[in-house]
C-alpha positions in Angstrom: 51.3 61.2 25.0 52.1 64.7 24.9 50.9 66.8 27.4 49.7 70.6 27.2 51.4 72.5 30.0 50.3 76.0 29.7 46.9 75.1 29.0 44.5 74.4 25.6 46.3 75.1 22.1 44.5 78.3 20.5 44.4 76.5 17.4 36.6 67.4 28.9 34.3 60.8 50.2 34.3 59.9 51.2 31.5 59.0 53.0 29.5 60.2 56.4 31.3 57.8 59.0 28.7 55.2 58.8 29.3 54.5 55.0 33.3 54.6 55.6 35.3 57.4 56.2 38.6 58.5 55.8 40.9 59.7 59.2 39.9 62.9 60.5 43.2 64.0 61.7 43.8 65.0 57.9 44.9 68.7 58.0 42.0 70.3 56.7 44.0 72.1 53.2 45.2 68.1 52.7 41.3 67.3 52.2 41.3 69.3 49.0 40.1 67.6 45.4 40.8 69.1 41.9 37.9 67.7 40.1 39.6 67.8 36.5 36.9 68.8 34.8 38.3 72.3 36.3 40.8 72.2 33.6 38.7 70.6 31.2 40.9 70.4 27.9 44.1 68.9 29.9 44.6 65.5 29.3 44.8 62.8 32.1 49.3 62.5 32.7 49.2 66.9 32.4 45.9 66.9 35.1 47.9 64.3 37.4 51.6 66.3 36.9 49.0 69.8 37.7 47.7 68.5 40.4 50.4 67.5 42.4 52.7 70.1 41.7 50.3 72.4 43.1 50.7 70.5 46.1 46.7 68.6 45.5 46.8 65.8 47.2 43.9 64.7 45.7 41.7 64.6 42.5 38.4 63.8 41.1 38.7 61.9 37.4 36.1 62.3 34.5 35.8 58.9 32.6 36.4 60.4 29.0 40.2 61.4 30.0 40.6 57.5 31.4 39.6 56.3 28.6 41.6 57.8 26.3 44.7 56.0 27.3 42.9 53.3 28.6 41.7 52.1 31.9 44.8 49.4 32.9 47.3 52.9 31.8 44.9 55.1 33.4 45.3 53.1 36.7 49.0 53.1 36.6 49.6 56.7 36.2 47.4 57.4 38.6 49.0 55.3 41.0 52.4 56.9 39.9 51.3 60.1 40.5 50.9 59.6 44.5 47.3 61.0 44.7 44.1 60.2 46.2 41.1 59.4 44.0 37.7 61.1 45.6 35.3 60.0 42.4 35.0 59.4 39.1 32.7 61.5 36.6 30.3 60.1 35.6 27.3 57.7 35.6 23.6 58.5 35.3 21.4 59.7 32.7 18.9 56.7 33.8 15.6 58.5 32.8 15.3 56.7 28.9 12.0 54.4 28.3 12.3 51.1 28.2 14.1 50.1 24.8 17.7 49.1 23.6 19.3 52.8 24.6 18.1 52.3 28.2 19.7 48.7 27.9 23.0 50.4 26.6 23.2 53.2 28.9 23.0 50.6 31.8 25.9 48.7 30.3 28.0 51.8 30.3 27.3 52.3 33.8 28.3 48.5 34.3 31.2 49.6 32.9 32.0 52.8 34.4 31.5 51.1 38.1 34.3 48.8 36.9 36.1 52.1 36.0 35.7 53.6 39.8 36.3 50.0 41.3 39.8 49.6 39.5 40.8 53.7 39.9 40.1 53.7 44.1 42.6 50.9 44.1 45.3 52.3 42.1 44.9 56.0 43.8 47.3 56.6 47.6 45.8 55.6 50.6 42.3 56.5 51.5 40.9 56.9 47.7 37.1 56.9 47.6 35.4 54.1 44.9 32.7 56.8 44.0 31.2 56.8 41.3 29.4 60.1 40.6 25.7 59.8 38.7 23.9 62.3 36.9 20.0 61.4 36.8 19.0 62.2 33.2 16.9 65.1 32.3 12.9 64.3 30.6 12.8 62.0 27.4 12.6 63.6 24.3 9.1 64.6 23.9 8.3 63.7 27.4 6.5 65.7 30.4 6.4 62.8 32.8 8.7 64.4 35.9 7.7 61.7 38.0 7.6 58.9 35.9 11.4 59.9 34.6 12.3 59.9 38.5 11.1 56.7 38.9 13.5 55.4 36.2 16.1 56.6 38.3 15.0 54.5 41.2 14.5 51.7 38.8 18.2 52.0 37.5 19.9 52.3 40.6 18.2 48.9 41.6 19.2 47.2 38.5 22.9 48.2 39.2 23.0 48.2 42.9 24.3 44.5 43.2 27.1 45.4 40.6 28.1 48.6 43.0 27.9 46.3 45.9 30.2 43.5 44.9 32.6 46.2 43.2 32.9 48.1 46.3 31.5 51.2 44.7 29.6 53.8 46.0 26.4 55.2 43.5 26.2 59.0 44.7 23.5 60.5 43.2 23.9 64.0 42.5 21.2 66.4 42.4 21.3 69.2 40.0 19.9 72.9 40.6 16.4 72.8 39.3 17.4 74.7 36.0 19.0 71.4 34.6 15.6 69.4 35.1 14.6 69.3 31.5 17.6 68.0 30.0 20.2 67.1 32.8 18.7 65.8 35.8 15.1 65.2 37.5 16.7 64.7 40.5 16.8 68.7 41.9 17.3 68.6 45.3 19.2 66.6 48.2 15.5 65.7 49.7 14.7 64.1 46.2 18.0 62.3 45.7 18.1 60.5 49.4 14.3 59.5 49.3 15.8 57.6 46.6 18.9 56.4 48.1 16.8 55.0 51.2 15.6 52.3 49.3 19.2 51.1 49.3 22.2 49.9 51.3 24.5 53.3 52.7 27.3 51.8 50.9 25.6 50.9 47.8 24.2 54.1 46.7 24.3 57.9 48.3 24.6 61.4 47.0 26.4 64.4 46.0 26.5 67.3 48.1 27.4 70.4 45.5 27.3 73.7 46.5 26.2 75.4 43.7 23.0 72.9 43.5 21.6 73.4 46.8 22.8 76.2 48.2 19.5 77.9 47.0 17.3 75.4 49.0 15.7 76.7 52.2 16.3 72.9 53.5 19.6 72.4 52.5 21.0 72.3 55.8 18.3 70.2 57.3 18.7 67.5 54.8 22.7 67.6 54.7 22.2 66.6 58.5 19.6 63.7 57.6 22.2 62.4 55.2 24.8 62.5 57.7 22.5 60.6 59.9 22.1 57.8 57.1 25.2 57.7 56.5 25.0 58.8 52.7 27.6 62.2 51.9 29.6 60.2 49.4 31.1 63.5 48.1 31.2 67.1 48.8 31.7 69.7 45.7 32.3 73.3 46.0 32.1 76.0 43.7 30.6 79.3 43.5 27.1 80.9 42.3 27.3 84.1 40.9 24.7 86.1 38.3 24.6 87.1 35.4 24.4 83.8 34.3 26.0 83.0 31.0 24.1 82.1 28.4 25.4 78.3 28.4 24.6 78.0 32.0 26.3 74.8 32.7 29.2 77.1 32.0 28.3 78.8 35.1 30.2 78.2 37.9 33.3 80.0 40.2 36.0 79.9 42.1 34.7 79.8 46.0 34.4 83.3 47.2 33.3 85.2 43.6 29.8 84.6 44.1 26.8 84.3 46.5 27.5 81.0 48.6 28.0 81.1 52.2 30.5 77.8 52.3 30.4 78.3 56.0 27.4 77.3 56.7 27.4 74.4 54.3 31.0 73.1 55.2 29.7 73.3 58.8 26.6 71.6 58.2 28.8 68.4 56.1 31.3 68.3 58.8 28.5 68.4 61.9 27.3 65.6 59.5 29.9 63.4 59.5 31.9 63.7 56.3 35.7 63.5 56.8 36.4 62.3 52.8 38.3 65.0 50.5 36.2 68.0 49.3 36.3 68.5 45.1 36.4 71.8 43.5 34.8 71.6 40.2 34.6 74.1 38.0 32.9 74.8 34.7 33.6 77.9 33.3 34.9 79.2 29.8 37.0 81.3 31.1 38.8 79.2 33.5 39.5 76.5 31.3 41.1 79.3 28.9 43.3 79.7 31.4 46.6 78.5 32.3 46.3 75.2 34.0 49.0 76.0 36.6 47.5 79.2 37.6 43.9 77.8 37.6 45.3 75.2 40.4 46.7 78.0 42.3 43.5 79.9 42.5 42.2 77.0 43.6 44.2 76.5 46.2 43.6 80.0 47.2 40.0 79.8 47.4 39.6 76.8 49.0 41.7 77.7 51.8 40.1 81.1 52.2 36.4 79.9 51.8 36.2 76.5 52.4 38.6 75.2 54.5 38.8 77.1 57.7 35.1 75.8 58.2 36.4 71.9 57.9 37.4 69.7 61.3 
């Protein structure tokens, strides 16, 4: 394989202490994720060699990557590379009718727990088997909010028993209510645990992302109720900041640009329980045009400016 080095050629947990948790006498910079999809066009061997030459100890994978060399190669290199695995991106989009595409898209969740099951394994010691779901935005022609949430719930009961004997974790992510239509009816933490209380801790939680909830006057109060339930299978970070682009999934920055108050929120997941590693994942044109080696370093540099200082 060859790998890109200086970036793309101008010519894609870690759990609250009752769902399992990693030690807490971590130093809190060690707890820091690069969530590849921060440097989107490297390939899987340059995001590993990135990562820990920037002295990462961890890193969030996206499936596409994996499976471009394969799962079995996947696992090896990863467990070459001496670093922790916090999740795998992604699962999800659970909101299709009844029909053959909802049968498929529940196979290739099948699939990608078996992904998350075999990657947790290969990864250093305290790897997280998370697999990381988005809930689907409304079907096409569809204005049925509740019955597409409802799919979700559905979904995540059809594949809870092959999380469960996988030893993977389901973390639900919710998305900031501007992704509702076509991303994900789940669009707050509220929403995503009153579906995750149907279930087993262990079986299925969510996804605590800074730049989906910081906006929600209960973000705090329902961090805290998922740390009571035992259900922070992740932590994300990034920033918000406005104008927002016109692609806005293309809108996210490096901790300390924008608006977010990470204190508060890394306060609130750590009161909560959470000792897993804490992802920064970043979409952003602009960053992934950028040198691979010096987006690393900036993250590095906001993370232990913003973010860290306010873990225990």
């Amino acid at each position: 394989m060859t790998a890109e080095v200086n970036g793309p050629s101008t010519s894609s947990g870690t759990h609250s202490e009752d769902a399992g948790s990693r030690s807490p006498s971590k130093r809190r910079g060690d707890r820091l994720s690069l969530n590849q999809a921060t440097i989107k066009h490297a390939d899987l061997a340059t995001a590993l060699r990135v990562t820990a030459d920037a002295g990462i100890r961890s890193i969030g994978l996206w499936r596409e990557p994996v499976n471009e060399v394969g799962l079995e190669t996947a696992a090896r290199m990863l467990a070459d590379s001496g670093l922790r695995f916090s999740s795998h991106c992604r699962g999800g989009f659970f909101t299709l009718p009844e029909g053959l595409e909802r049968i498929a898209a529940l196979d290739e969740n099948r699939r990608a727990i078996e992904e998350t099951a075999t990657l947790a394994a290969a990864g250093a010691d305290g790897s997280a088997a998370v697999l990381v779901l988005v809930a689907g935005g409304l079907p096409e022609g569809s204005r049925d909010l509740t019955g597409a949430r409802e799919r979700v719930r559905d979904a995540l009961g059809l594949l809870a028993d092959d999380a469960e004997q996988a030893g993977v974790t389901l973390a639900l992510e919710p998305l900031h209510p501007m992704y509702a239509s076509d991303r994900a009816v789940i669009s707050t933490l509220g929403q995503a645990l009153e579906i995750a209380a149907d279930f087993n801790p262990a079986v299925v939680g969510a996804v605590v992302d800074t730049f989906h909830i910081w906006w929600d006057p209960q973000a705090l109060e329902q961090i805290a109720r998922a740390g009571r339930e035992g259900r922070i299978a992740s932590y994300q970070v990034c920033d918000w900041k406005t104008p927002l682009p016109a692609d806005v999934l293309l809108s996210r920055h490096y901790p300390g640009e924008g608006v977010i108050d990470f204190a508060s929120l890394t306060r609130a997941v750590t009161d909560a329980g959470y000792t897993g590693d804490v992802e920064v994942e970043l979409f952003n044109a602009d960053i992934w045009a950028a040198p691979y080696a010096d987006v690393a370093a900036r993250t590095v540099a906001s993370f232990a400016e913003c973010v860290a200082p306010h873990l225990s």
